[in-house]
C-alpha positions as a Markdown table, in Angstrom:
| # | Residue | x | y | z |
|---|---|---|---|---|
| 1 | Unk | -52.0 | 41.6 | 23.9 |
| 2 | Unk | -49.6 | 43.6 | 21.4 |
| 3 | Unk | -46.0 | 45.0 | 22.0 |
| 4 | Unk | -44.3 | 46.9 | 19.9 |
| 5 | Unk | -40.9 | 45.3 | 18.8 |
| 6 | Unk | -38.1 | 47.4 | 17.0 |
| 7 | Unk | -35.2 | 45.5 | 15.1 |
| 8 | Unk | -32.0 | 47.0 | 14.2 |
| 9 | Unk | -30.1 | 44.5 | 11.4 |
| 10 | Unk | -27.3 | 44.4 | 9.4 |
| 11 | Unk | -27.4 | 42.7 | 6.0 |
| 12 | Unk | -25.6 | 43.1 | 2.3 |
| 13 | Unk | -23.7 | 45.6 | 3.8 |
| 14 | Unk | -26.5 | 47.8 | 5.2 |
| 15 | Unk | -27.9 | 48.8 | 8.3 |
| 16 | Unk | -31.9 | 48.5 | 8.5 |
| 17 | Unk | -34.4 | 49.4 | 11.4 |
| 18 | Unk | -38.0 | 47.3 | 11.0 |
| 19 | Unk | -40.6 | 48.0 | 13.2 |
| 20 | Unk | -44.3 | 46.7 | 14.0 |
| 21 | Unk | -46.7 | 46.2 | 16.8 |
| 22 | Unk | -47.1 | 41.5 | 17.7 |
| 23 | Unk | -49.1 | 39.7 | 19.6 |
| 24 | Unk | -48.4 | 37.7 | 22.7 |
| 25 | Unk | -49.9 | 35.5 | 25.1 |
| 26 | Unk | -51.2 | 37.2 | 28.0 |
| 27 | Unk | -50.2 | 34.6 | 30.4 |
| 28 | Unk | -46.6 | 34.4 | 29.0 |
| 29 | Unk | -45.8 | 37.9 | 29.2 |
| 30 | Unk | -47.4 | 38.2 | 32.7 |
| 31 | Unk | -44.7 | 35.2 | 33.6 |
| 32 | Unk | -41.9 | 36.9 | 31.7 |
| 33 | Unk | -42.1 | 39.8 | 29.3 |
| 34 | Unk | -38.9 | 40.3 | 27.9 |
| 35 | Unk | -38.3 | 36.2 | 27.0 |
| 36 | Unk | -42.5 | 36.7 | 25.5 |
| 37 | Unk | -41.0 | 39.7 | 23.4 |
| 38 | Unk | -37.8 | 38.0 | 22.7 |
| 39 | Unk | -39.6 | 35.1 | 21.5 |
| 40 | Unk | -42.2 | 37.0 | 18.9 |
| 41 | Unk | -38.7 | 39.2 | 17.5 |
| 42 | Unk | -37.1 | 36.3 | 16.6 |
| 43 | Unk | -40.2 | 34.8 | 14.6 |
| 44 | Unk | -40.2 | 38.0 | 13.0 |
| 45 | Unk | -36.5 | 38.0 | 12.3 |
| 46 | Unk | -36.6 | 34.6 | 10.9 |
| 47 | Unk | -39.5 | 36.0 | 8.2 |
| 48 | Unk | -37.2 | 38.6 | 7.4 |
| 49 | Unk | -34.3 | 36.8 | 6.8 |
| 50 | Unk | -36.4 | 34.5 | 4.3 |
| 51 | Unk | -37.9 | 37.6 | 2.6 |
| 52 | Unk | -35.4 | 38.9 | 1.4 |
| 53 | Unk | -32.9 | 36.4 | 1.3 |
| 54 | Unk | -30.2 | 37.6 | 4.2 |
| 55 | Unk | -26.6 | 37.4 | 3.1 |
| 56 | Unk | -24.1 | 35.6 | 5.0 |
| 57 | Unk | -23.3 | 39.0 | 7.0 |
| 58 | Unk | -26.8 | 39.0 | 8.4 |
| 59 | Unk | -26.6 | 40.4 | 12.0 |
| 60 | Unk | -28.6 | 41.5 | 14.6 |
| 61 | Unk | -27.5 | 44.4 | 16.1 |
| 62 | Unk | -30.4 | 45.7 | 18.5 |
| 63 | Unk | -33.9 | 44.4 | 19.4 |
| 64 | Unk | -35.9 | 46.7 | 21.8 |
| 65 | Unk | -39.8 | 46.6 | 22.9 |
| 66 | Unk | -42.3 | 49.0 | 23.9 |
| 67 | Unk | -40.2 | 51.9 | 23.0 |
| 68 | Unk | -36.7 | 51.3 | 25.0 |
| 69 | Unk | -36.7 | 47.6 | 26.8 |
| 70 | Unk | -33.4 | 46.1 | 25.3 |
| 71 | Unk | -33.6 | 42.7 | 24.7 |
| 72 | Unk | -30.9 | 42.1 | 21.8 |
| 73 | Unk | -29.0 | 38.8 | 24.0 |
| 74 | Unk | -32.2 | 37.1 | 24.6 |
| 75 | Unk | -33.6 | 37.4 | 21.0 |
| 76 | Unk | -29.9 | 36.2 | 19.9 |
| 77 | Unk | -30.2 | 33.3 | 22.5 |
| 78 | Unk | -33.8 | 32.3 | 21.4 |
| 79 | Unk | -33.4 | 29.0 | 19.5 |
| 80 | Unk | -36.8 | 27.1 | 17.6 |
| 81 | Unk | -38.6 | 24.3 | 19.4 |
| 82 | Unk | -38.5 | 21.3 | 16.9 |
């Protein structure tokens, strides 16, 4: 399945909105949407902040799904899996 995932950042000095529709697992947002929509936004933040090379005031100030579902602490609480 597909949500749609809209991230509000802060870098160089400037505010940004991206947006875009993402998969996840059907099982895992049946168990927990907003930790399956937090986890896809912060794969997708982490792209972002390699393509275009974030500056050291790179921020995260909102992270909402399927139109108004806030979910801004858990994305900033999502670390990888190594």
């Amino acid at each position: 399945m597909y949500i749609n995932i809209k991230v509000y950042l802060h870098s160089k000095g400037t505010k940004f909105l991206q947006s875009g529709s993402f998969p996840v697992s059907n099982s895992d947002y049946k168990k927990d949407p907003d930790w399956a929509g937090a986890v896809a936004a912060y794969g997708w933040i982490q792209q972002i902040k390699n393509n275009y090379a974030a500056s050291e005031d790179f921020r995260i100030d909102q992270v909402v799904y399927n139109d108004d579902i806030d979910i801004t602490e858990l994305v900033r609480n999502v670390r990888p899996i190594i």
